[in-house]
PQR file of N, CA, C, O and H, with PARSE charges and radii, in Angstrom:
ATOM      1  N   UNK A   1    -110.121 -26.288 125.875 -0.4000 1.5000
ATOM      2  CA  UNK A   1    -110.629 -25.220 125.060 -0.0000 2.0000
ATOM      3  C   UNK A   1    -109.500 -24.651 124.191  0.5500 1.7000
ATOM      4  O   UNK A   1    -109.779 -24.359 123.028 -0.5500 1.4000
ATOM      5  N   UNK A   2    -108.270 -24.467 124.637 -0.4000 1.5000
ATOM      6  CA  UNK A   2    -106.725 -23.847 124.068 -0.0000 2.0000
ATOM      7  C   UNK A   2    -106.728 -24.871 122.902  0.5500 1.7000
ATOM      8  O   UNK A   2    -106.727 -24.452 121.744 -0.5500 1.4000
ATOM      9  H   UNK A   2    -108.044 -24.703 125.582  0.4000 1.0000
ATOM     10  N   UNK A   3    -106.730 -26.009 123.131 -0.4000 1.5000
ATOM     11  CA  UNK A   3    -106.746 -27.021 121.906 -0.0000 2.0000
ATOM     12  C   UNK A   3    -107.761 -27.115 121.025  0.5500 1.7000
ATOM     13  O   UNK A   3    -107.750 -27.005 119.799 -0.5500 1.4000
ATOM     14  H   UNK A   3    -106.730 -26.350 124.072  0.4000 1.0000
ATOM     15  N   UNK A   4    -108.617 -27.323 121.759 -0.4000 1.5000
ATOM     16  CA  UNK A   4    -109.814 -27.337 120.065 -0.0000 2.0000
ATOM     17  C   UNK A   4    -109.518 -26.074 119.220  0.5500 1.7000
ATOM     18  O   UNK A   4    -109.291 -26.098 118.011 -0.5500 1.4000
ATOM     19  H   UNK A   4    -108.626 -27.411 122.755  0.4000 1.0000
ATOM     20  N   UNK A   5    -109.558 -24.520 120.316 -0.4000 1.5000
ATOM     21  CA  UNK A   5    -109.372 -23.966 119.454 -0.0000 2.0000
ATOM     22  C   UNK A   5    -107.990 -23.828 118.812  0.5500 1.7000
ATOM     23  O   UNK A   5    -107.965 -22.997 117.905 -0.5500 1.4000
ATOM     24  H   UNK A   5    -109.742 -24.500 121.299  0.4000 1.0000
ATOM     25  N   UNK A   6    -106.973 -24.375 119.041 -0.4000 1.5000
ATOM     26  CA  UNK A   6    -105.647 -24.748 117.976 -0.0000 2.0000
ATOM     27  C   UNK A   6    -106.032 -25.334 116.910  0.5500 1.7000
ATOM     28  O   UNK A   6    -105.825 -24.952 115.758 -0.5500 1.4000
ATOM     29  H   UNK A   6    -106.993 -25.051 119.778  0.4000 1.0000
ATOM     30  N   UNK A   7    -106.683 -26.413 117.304 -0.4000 1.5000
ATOM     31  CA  UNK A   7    -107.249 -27.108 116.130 -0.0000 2.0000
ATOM     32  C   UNK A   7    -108.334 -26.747 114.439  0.5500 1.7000
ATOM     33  O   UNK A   7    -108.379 -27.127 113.268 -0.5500 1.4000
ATOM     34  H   UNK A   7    -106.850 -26.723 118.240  0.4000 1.0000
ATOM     35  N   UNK A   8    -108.800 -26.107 115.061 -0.4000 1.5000
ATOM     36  CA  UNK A   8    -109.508 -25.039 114.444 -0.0000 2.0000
ATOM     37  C   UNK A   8    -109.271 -24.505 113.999  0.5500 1.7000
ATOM     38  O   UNK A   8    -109.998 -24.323 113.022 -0.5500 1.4000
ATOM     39  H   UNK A   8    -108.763 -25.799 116.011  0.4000 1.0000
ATOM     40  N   UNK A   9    -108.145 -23.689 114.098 -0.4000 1.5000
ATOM     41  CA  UNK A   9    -107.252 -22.735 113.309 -0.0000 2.0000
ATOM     42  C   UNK A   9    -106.441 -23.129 112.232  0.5500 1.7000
ATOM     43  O   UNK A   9    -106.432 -22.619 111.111 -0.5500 1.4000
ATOM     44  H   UNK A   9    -107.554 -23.837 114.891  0.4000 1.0000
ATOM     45  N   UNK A  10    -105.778 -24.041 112.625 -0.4000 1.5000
ATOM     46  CA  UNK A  10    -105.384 -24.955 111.708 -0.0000 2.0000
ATOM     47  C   UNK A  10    -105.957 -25.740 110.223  0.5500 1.7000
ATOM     48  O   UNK A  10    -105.448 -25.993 109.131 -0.5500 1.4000
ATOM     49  H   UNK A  10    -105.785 -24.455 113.536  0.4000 1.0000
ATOM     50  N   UNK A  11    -107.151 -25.933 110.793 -0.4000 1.5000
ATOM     51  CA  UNK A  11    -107.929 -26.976 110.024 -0.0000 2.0000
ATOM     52  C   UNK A  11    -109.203 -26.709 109.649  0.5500 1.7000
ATOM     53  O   UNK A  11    -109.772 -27.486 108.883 -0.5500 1.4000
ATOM     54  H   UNK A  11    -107.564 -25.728 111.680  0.4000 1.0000
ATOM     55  N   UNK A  12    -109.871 -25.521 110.154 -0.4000 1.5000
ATOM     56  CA  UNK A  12    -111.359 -25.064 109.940 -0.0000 2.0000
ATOM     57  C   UNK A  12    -110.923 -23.903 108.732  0.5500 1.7000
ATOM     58  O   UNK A  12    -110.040 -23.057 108.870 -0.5500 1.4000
ATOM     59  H   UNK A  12    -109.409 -24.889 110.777  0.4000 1.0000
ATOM     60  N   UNK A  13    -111.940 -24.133 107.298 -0.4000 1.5000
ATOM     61  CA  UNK A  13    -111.241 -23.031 106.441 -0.0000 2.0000
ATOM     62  C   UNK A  13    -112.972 -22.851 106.094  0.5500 1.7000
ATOM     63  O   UNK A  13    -113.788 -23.750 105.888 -0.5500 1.4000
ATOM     64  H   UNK A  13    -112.658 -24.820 107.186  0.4000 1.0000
ATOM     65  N   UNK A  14    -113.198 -21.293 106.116 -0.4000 1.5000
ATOM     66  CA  UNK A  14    -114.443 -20.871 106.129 -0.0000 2.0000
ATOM     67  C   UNK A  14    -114.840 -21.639 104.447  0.5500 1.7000
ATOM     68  O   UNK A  14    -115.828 -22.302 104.132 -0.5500 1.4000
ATOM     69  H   UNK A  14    -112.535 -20.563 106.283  0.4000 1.0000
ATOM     70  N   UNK A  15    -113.524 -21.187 103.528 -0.4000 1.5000
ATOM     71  CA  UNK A  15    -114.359 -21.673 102.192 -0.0000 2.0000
ATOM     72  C   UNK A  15    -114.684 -22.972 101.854  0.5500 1.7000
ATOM     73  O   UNK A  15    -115.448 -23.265 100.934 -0.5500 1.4000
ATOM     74  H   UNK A  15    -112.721 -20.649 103.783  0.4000 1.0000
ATOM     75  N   UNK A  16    -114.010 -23.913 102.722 -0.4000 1.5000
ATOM     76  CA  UNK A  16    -114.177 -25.794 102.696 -0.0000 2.0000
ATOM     77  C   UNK A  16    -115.511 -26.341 103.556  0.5500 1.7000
ATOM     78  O   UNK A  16    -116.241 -27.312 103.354 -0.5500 1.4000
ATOM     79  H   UNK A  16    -113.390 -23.675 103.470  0.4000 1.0000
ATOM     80  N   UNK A  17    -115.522 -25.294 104.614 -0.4000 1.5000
ATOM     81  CA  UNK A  17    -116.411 -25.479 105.771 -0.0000 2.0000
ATOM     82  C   UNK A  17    -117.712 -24.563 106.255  0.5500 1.7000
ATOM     83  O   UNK A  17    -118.498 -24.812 107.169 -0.5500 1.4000
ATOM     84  H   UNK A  17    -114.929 -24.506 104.778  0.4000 1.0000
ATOM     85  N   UNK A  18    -117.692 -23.517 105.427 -0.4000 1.5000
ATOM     86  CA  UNK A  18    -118.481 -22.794 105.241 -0.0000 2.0000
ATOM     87  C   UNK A  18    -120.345 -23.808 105.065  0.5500 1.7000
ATOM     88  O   UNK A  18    -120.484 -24.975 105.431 -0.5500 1.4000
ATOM     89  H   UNK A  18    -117.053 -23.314 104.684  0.4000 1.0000
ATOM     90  N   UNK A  19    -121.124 -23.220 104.641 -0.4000 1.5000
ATOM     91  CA  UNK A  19    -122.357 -24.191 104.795 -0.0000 2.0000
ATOM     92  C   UNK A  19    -122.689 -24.312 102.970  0.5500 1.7000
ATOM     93  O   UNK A  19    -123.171 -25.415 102.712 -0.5500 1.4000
ATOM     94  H   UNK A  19    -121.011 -22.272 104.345  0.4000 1.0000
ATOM     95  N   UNK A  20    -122.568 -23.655 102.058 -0.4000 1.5000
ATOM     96  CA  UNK A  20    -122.836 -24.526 100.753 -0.0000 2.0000
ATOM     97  C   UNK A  20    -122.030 -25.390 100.341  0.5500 1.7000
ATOM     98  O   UNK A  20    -122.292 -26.231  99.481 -0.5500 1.4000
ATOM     99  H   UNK A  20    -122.177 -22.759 102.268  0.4000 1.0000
ATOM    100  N   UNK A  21    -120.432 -25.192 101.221 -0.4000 1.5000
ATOM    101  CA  UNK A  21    -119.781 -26.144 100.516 -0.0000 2.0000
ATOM    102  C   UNK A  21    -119.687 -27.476 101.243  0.5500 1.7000
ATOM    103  O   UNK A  21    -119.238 -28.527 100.787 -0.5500 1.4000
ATOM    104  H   UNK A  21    -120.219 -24.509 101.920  0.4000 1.0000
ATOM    105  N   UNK A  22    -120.304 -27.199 102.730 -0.4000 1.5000
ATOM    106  CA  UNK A  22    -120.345 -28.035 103.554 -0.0000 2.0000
ATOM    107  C   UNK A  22    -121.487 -29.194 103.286  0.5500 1.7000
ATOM    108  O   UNK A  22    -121.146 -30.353 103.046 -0.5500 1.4000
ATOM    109  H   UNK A  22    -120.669 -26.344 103.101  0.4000 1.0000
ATOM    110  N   UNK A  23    -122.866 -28.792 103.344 -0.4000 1.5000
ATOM    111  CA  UNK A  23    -123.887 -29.273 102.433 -0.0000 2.0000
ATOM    112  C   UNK A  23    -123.169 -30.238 100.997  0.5500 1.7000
ATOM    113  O   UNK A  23    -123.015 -31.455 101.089 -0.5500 1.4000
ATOM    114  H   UNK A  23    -123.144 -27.851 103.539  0.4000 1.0000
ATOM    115  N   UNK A  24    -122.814 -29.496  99.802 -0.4000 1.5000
ATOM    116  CA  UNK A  24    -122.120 -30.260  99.210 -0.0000 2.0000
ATOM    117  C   UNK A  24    -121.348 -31.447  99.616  0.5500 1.7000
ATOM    118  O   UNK A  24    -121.694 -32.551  99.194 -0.5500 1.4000
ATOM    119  H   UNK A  24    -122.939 -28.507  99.728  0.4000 1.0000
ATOM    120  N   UNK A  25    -120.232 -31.307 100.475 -0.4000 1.5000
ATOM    121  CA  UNK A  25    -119.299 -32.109 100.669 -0.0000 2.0000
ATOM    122  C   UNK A  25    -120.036 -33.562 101.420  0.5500 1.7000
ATOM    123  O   UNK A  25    -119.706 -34.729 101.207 -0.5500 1.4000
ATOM    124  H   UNK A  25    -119.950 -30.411 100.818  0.4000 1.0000
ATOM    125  N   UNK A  26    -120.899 -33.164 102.157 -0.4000 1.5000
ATOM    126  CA  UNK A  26    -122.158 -34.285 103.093 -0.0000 2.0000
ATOM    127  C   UNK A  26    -123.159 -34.902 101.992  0.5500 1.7000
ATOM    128  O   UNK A  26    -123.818 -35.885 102.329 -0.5500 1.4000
ATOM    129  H   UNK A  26    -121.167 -32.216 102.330  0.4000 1.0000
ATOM    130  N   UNK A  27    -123.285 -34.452 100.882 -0.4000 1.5000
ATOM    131  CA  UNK A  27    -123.745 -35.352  99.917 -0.0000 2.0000
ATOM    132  C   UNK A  27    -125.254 -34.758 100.122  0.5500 1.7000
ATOM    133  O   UNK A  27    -126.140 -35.481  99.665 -0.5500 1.4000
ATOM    134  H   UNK A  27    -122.749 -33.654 100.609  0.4000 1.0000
ATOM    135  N   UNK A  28    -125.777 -33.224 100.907 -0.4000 1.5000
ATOM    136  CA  UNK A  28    -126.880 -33.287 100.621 -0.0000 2.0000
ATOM    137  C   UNK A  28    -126.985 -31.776 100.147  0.5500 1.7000
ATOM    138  O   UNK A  28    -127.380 -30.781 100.756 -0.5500 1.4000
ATOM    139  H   UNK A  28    -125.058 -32.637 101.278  0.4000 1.0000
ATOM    140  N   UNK A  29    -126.620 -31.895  99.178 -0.4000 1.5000
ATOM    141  CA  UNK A  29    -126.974 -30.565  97.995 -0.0000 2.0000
ATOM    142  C   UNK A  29    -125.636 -30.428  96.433  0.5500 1.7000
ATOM    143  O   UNK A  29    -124.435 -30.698  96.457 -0.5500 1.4000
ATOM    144  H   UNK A  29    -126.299 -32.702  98.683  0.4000 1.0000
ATOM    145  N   UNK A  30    -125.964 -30.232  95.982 -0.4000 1.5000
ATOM    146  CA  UNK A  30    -125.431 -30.114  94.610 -0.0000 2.0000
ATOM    147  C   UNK A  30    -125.368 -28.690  94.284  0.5500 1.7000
ATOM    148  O   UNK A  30    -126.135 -28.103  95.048 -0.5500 1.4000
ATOM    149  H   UNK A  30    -126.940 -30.012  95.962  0.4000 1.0000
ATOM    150  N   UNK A  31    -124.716 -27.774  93.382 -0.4000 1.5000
ATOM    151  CA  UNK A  31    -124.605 -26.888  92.616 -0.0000 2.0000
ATOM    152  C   UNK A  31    -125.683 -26.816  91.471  0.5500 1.7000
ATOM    153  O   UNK A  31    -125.837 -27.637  90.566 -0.5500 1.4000
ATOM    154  H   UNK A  31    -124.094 -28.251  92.761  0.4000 1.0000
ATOM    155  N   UNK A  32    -126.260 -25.881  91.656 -0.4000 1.5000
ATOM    156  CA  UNK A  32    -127.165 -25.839  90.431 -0.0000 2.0000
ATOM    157  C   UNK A  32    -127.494 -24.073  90.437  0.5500 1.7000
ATOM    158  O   UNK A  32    -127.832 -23.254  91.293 -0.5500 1.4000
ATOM    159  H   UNK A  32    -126.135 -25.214  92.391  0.4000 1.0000
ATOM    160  N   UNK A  33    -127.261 -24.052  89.343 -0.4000 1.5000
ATOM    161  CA  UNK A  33    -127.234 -22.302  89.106 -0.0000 2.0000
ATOM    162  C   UNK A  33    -128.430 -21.552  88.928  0.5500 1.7000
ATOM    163  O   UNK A  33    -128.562 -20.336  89.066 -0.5500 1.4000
ATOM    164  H   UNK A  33    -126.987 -24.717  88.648  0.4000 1.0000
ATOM    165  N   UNK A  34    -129.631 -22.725  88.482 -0.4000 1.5000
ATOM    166  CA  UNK A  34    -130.772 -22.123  88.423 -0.0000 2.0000
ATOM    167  C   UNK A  34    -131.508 -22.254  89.706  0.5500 1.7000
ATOM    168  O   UNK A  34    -132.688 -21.986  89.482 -0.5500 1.4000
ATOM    169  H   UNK A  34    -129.524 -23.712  88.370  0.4000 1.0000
ATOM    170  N   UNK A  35    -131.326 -22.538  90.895 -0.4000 1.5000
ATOM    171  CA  UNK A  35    -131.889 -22.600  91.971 -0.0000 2.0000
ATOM    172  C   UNK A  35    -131.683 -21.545  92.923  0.5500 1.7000
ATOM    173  O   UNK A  35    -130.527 -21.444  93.335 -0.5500 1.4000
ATOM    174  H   UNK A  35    -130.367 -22.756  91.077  0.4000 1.0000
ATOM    175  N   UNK A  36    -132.567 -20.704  93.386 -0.4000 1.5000
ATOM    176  CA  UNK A  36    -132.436 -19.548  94.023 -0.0000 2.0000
ATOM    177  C   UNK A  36    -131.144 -19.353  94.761  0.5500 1.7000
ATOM    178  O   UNK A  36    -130.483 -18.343  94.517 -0.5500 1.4000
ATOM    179  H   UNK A  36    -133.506 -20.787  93.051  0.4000 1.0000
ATOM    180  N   UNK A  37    -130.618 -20.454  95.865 -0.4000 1.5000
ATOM    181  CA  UNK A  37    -129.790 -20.355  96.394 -0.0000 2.0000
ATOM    182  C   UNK A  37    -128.679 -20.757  95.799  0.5500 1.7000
ATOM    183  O   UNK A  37    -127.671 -20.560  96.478 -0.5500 1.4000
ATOM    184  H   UNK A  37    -131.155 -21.274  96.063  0.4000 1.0000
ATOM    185  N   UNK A  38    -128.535 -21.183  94.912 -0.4000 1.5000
ATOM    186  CA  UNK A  38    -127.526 -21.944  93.871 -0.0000 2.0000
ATOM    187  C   UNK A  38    -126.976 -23.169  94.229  0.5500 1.7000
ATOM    188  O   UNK A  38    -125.827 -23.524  93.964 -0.5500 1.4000
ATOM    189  H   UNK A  38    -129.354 -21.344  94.360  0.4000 1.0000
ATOM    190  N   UNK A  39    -127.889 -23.870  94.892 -0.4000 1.5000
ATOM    191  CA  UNK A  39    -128.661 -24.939  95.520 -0.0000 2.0000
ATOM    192  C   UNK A  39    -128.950 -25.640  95.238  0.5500 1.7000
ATOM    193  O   UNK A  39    -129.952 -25.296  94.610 -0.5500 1.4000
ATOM    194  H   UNK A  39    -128.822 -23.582  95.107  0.4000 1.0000
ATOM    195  N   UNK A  40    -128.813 -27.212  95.131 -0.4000 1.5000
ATOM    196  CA  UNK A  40    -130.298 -27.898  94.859 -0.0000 2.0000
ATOM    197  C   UNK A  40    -129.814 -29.320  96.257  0.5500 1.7000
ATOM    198  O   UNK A  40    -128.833 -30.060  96.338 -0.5500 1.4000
ATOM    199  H   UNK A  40    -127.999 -27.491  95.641  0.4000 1.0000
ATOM    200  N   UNK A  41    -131.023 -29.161  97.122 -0.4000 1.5000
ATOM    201  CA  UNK A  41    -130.554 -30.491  97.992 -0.0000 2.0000
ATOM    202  C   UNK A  41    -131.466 -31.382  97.692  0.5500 1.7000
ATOM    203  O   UNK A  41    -132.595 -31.339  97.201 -0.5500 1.4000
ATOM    204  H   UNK A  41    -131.820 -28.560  97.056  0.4000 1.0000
ATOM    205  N   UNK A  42    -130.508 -32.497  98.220 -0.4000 1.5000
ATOM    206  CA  UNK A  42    -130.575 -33.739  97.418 -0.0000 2.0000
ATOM    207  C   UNK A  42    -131.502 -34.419  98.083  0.5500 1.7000
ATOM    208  O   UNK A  42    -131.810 -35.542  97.684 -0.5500 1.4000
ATOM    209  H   UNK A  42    -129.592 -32.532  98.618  0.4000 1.0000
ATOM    210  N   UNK A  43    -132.201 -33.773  99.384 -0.4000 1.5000
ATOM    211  CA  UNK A  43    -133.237 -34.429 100.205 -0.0000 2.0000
ATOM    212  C   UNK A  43    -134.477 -32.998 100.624  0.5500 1.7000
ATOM    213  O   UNK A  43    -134.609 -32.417 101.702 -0.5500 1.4000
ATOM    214  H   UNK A  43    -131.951 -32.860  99.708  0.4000 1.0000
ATOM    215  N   UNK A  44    -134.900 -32.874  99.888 -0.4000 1.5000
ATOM    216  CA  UNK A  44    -135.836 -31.897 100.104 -0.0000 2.0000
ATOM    217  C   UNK A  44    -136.293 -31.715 101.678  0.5500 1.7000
ATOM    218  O   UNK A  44    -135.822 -30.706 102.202 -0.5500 1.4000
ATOM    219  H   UNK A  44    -134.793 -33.345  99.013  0.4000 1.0000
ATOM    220  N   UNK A  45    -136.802 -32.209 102.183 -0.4000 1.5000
ATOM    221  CA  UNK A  45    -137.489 -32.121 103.808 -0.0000 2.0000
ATOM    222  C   UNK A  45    -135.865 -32.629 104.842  0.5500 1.7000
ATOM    223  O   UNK A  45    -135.716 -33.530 105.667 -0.5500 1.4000
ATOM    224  H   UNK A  45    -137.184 -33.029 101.757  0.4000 1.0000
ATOM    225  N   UNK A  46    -135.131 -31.845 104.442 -0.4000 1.5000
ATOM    226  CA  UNK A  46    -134.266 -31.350 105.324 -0.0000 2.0000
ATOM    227  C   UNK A  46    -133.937 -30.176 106.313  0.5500 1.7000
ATOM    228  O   UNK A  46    -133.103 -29.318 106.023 -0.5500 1.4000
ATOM    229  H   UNK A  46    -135.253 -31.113 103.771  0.4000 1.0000
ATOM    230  N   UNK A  47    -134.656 -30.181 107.534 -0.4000 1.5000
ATOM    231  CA  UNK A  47    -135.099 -29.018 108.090 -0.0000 2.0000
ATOM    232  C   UNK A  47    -133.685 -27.860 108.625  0.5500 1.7000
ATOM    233  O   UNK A  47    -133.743 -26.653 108.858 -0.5500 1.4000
ATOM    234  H   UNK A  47    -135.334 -30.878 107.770  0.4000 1.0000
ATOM    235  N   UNK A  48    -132.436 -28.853 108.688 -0.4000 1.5000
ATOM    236  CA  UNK A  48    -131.456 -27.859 108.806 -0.0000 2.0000
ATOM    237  C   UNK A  48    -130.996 -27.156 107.621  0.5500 1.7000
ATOM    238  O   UNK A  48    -131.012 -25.928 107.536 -0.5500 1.4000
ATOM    239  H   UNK A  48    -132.389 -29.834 108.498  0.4000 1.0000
ATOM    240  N   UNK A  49    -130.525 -28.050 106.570 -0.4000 1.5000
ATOM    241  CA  UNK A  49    -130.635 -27.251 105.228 -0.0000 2.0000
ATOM    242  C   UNK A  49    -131.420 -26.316 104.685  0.5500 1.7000
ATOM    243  O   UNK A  49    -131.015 -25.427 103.936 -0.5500 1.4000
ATOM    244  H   UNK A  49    -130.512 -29.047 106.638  0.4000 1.0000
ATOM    245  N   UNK A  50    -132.711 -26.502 105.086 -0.4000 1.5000
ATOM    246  CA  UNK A  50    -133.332 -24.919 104.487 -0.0000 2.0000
ATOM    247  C   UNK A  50    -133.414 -24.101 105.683  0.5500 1.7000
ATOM    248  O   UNK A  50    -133.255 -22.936 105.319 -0.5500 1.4000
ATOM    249  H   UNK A  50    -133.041 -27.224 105.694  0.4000 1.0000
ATOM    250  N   UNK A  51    -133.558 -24.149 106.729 -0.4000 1.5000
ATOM    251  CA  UNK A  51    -133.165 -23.151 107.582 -0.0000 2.0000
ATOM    252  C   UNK A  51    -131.722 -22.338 107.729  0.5500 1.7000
ATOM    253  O   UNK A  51    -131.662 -21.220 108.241 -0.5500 1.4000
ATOM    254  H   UNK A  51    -133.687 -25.095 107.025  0.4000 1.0000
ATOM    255  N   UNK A  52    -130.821 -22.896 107.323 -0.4000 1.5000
ATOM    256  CA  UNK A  52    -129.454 -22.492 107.186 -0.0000 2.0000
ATOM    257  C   UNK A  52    -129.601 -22.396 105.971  0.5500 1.7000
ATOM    258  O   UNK A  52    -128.435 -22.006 106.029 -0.5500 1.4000
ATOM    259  H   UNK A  52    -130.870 -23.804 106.908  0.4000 1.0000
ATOM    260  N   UNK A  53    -129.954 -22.342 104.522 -0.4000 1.5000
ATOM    261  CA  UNK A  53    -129.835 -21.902 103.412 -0.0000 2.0000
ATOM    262  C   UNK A  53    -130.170 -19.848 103.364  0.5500 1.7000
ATOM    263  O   UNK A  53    -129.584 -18.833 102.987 -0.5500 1.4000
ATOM    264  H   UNK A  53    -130.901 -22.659 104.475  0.4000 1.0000
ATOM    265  N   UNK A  54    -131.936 -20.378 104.247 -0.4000 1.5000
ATOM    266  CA  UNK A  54    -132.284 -19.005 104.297 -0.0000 2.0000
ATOM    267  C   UNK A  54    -131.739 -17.913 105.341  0.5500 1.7000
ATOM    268  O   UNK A  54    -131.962 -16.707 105.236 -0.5500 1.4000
ATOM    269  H   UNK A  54    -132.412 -21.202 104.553  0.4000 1.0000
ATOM    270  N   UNK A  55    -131.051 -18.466 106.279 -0.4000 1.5000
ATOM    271  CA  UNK A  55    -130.127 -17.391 107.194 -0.0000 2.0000
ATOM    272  C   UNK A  55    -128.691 -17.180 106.435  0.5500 1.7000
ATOM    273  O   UNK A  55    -127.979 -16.219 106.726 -0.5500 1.4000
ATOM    274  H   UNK A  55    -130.869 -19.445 106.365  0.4000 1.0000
ATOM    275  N   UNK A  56    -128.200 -18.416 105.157 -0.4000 1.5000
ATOM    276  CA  UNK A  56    -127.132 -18.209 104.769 -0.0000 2.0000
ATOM    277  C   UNK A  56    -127.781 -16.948 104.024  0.5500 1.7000
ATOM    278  O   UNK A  56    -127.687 -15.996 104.799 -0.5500 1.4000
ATOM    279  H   UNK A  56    -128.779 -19.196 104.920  0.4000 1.0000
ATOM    280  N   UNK A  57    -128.260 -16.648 103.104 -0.4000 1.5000
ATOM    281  CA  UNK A  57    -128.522 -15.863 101.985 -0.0000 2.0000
ATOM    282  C   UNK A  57    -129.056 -14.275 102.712  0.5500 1.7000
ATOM    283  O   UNK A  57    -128.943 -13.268 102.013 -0.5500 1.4000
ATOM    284  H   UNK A  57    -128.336 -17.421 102.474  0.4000 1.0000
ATOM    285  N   UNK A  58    -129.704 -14.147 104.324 -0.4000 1.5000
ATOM    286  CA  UNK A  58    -130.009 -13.338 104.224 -0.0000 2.0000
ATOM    287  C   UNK A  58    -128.462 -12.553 104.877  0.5500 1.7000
ATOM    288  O   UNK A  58    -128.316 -11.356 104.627 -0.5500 1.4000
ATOM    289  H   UNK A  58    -129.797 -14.965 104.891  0.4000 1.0000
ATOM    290  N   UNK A  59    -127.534 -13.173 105.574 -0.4000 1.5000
ATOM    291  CA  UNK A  59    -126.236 -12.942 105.622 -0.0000 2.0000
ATOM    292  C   UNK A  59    -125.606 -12.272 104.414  0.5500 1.7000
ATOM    293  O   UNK A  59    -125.322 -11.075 104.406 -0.5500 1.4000
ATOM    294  H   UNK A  59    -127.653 -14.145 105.777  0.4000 1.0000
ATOM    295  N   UNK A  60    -125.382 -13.161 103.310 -0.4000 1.5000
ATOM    296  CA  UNK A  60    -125.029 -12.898 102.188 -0.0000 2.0000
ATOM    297  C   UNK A  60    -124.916 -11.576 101.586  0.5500 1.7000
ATOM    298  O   UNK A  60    -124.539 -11.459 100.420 -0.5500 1.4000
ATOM    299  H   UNK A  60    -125.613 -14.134 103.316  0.4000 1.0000
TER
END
């Protein structure tokens, strides 16, 4: 547990790993400014992506 979380600290950066940029980086969502969430995924019937879109935003 001492190690992962070393590891983590190190290497987990909320703005790289965070969930829009994370989404992005996994190839399933794009930037798009006209999309509510500023959003657009690249696989529509992705049930973690829009469930984590809409808990990201009500966070937000």
């Amino acid at each position: 547990m001492e190690f992962s979380s070393a590891v983590y600290d190190q290497e987990w950066r909320f703005g790289q790993h965070g969930l829009p940029a994370d989404l992005i980086s996994i190839g399933m969502a794009t930037e798009d400014p006209l999309a509510p969430p500023d959003l657009k995924l690249t696989i529509e019937d992705y049930p973690f992506a829009n469930d984590s879109i809409i808990l990201w935003n009500a966070i937000k």
